[in-house]
C-alpha positions as CSV (number, residue, x, y, z in Angstrom):
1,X,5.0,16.1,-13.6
2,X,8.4,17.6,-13.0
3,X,10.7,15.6,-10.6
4,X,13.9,17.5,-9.3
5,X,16.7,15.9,-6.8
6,X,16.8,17.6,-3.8
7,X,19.7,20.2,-4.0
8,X,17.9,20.6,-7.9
9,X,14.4,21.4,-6.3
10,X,16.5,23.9,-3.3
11,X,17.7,26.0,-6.6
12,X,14.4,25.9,-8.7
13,X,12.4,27.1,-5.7
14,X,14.9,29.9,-5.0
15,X,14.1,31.0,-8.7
16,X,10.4,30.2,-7.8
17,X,10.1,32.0,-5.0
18,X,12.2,35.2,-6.6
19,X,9.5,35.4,-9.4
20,X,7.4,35.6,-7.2
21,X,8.5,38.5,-5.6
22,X,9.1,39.4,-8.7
23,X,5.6,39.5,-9.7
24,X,4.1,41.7,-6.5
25,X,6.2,44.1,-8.4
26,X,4.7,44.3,-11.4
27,X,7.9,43.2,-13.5
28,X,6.7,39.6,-14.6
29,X,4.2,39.3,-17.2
30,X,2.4,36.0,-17.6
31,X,1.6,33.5,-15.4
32,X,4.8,30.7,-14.1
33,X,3.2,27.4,-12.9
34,X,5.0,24.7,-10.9
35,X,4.0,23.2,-8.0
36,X,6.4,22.3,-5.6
37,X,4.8,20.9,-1.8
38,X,7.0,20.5,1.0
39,X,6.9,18.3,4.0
40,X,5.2,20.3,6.5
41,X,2.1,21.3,5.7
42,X,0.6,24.9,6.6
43,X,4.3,25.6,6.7
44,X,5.3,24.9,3.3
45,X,2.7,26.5,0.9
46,X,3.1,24.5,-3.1
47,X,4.8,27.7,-4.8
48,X,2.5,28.9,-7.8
49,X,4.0,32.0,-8.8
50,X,0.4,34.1,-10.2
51,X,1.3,37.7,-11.2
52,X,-0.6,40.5,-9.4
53,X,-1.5,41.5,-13.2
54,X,-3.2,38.1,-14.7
55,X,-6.5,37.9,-16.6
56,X,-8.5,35.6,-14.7
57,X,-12.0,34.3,-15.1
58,X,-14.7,33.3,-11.8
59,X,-17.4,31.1,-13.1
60,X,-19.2,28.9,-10.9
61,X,-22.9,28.6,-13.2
62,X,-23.7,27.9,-17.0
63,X,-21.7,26.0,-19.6
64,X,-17.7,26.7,-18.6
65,X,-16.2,28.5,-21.3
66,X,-12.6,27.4,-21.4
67,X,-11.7,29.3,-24.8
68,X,-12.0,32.2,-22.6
69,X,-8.9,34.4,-23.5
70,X,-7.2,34.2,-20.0
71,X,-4.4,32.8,-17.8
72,X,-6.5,31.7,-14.8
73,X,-9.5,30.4,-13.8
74,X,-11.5,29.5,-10.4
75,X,-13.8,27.0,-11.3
76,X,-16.5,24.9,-9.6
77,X,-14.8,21.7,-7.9
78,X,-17.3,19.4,-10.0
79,X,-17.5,21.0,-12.9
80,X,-14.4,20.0,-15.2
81,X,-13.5,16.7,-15.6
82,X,-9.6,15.4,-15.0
83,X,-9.1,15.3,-19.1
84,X,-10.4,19.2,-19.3
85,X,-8.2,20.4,-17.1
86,X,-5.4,18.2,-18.4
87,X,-6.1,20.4,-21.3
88,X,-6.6,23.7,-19.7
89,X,-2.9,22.6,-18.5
90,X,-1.6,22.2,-22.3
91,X,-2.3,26.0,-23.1
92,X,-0.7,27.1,-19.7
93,X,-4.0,27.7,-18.2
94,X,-3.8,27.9,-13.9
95,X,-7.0,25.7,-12.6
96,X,-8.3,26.6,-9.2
97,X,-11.1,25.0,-7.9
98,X,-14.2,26.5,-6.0
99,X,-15.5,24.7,-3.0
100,X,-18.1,25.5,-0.4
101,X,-16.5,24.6,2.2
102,X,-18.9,26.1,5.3
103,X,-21.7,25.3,4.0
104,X,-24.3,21.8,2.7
105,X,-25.3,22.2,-0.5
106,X,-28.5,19.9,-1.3
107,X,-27.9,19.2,-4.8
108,X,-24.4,17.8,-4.4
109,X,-23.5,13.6,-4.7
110,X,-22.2,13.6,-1.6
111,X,-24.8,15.3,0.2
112,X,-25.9,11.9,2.0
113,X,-22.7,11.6,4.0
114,X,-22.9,14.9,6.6
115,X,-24.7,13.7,9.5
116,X,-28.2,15.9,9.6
117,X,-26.9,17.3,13.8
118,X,-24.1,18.7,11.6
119,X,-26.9,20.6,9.2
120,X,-27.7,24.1,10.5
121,X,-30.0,26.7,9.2
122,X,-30.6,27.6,5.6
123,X,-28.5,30.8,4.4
124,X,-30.9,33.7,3.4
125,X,-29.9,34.2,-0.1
126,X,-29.4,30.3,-1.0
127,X,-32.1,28.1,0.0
128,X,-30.3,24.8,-1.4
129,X,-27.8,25.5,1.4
130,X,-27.5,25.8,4.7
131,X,-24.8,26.2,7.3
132,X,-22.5,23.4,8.6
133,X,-21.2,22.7,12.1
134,X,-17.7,23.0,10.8
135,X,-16.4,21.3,14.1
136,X,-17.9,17.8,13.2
137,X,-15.6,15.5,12.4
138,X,-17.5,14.2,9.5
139,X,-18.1,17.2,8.1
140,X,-14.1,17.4,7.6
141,X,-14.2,13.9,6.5
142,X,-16.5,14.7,3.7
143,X,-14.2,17.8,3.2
144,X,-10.8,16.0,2.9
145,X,-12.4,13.8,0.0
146,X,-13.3,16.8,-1.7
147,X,-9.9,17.8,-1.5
148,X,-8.6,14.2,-3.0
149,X,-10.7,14.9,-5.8
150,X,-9.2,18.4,-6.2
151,X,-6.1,16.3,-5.9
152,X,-7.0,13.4,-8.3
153,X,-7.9,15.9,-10.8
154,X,-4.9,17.9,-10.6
155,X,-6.3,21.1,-10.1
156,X,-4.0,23.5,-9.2
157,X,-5.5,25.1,-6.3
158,X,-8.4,25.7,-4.4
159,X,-10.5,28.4,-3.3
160,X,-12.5,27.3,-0.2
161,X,-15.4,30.0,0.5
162,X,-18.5,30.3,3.4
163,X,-15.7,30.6,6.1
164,X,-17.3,32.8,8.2
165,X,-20.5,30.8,10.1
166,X,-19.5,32.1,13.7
167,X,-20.9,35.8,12.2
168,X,-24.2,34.2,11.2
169,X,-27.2,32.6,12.7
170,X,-26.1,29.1,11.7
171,X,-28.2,27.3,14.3
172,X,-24.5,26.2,16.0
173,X,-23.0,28.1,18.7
174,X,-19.3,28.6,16.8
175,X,-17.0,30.6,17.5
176,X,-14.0,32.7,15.8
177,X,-12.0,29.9,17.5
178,X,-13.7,27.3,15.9
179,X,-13.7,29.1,12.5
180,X,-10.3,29.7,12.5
181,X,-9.1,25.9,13.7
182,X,-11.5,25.0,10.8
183,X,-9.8,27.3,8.4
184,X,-6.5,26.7,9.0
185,X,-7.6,22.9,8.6
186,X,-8.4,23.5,5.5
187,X,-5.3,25.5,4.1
188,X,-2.9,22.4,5.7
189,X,-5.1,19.5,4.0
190,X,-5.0,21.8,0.6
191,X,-1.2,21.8,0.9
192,X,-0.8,18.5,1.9
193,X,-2.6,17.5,-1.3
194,X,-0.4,19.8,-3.5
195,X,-2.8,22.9,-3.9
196,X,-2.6,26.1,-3.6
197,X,-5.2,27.6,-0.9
198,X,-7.0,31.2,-1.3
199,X,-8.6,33.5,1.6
200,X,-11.9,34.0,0.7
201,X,-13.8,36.0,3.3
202,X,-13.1,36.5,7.0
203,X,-10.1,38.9,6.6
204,X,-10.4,40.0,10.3
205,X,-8.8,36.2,11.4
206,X,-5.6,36.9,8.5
207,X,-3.4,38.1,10.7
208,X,-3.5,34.5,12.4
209,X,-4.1,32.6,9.0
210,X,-2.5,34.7,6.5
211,X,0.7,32.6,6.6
212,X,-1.2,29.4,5.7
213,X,-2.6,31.2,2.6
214,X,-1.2,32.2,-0.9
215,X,-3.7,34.5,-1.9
216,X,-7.1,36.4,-1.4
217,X,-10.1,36.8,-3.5
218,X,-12.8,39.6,-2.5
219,X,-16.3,39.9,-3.2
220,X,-17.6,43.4,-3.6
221,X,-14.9,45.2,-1.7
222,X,-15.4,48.3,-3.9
223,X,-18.7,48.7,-3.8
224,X,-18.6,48.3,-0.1
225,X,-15.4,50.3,0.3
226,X,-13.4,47.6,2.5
227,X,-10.5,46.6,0.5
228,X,-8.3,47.5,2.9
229,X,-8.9,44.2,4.0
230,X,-6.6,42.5,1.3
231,X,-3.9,44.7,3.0
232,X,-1.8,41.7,4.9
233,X,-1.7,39.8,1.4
234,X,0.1,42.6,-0.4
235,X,2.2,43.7,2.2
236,X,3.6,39.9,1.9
237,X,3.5,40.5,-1.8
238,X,0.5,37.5,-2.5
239,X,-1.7,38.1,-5.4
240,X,-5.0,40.0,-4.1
241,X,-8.4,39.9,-6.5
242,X,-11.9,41.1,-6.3
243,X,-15.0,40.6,-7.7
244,X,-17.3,42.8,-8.0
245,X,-21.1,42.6,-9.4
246,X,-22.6,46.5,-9.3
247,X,-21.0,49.2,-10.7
248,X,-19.9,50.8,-14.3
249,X,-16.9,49.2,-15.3
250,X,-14.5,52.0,-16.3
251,X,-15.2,53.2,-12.7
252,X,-14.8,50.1,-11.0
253,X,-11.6,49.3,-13.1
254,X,-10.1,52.7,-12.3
255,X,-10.6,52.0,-8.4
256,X,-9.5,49.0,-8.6
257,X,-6.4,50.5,-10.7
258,X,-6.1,52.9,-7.6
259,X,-6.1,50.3,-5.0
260,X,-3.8,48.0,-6.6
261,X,-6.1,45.2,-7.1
262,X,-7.1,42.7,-10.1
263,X,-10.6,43.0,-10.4
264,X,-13.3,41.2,-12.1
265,X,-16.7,42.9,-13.2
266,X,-19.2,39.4,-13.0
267,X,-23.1,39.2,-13.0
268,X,-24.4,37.9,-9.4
269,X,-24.9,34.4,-11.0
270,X,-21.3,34.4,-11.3
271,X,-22.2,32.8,-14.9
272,X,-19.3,32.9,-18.3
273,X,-20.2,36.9,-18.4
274,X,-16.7,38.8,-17.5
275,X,-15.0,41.9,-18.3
276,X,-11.7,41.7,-16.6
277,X,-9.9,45.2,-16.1
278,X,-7.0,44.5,-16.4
């Protein structure tokens, strides 16, 4: 770990920060990893400078290939072990870890500790999960110690999805209120901890979030034809990814070229199959 005195860390997060910029630009190549967390969290994002142009992997089923040939990967929470990623960190690899954070997955170890009045319905397409009441207490209690093993890890980041309950029939009566609070939970507890935080759905709450956030991650935006919602992120010059799952990839790649966006052709069981455009 890298320890700086104070008026040391002021200059080395001015650099950070600049690369950073930098980056959004297109005029860094290669990813620059250092974490640096400051004492207010939500305020003071860990700086992780990620180029706009990185090859980057999404692989949350199946045997995780870490030979893949690329500079960063999002990666289920319990999935790599503390030594892996310690390893993933010797060949300048970026770790970020995946985490579904809205919803109760069955099959997890910890499954036992949400209260069942915080258990809503299933969701259509995954039967092993179902909505949570994201405004239980406990539920953010089992939450935060999924963060400290993010943490304890030392994964560099984490990609929180199923953030948008209030638009489905969760069984709760939540609101974009609620959803956002819960969100913007989330992004402080990440930072607190050291991580870097991605938006992973609900773009329509980033103008109120998007400053606890360091980067977005879309899922079918192409296909769909709503990119535009990564817009606040690149204004602000954060990285801003897609993955899509239908489509040819030389067209998909050239859209994506056209948009400005790093996109990642993956089958729908988001299994070691990639073919990064970029």
């Amino acid at each position: 770990m890298l320890v700086l005195g104070s008026a040391a860390m002021r200059v080395w997060l001015a650099v950070v920060l600049a690369l950073g910029v930098a980056a959004a630009c297109g005029t860094v190549e290669g990813p620059l990893l250092h974490r640096i967390a400051g004492p207010d969290a939500g305020q003071s994002a860990p700086q992780i400078a990620i180029t706009q142009d990185m090859s980057w992997q999404y692989q949350l089923t199946g045997q995780v290939e870490l030979d893949a040939d690329v500079e960063l990967f999002v990666i289920d929470l319990f999935a790599l072990d503390a030594e892996r990623i310690a390893q993933m960190h010797q060949q300048n690899k970026v770790v970020v870890a995946y985490l579904s954070a809205g919803t109760f997955e069955s099959f997890r170890d910890d499954a036992d500790r949400f209260p069942a009045s915080a258990i809503g319905n299933p969701l259509i397409n995954y039967p092993d999960e179902a909505w949570l009441d994201v405004r239980d207490p406990q539920v953010r209690a089992v939450m935060a110690a999924r963060l400290d093993v993010a943490r304890d890890k030392d994964f560099d980041g984490l990609l929180p999805t199923s953030l948008s309950g209030y638009r489905a029939d969760t069984g709760f009566d939540l609101t974009a209120e609620d959803q956002r609070a819960y969100s913007a939970w989330l992004a402080d507890e990440a930072h607190a901890r050291g991580l870097l935080v991605g938006m992973a759905g609900d773009f329509d709450q980033a103008p109120e979030l998007i400053d606890r956030f360091d980067w977005a991650v879309h899922y079918g935006c192409i296909e769909r034809g709503d990119c535009d919602d990564l817009h606040l992120f690149a204004e602000r010059g954060k990285p801003v990814l897609d993955v899509e799952t239908e489509g040819e990839a030389a067209d998909v790649c050239a859209a994506g070229e056209q948009l400005g966006i790093n996109v990642l052709l993956k089958r729908p069981q988001f299994d070691a199959y990639r073919v990064g455009c970029l």
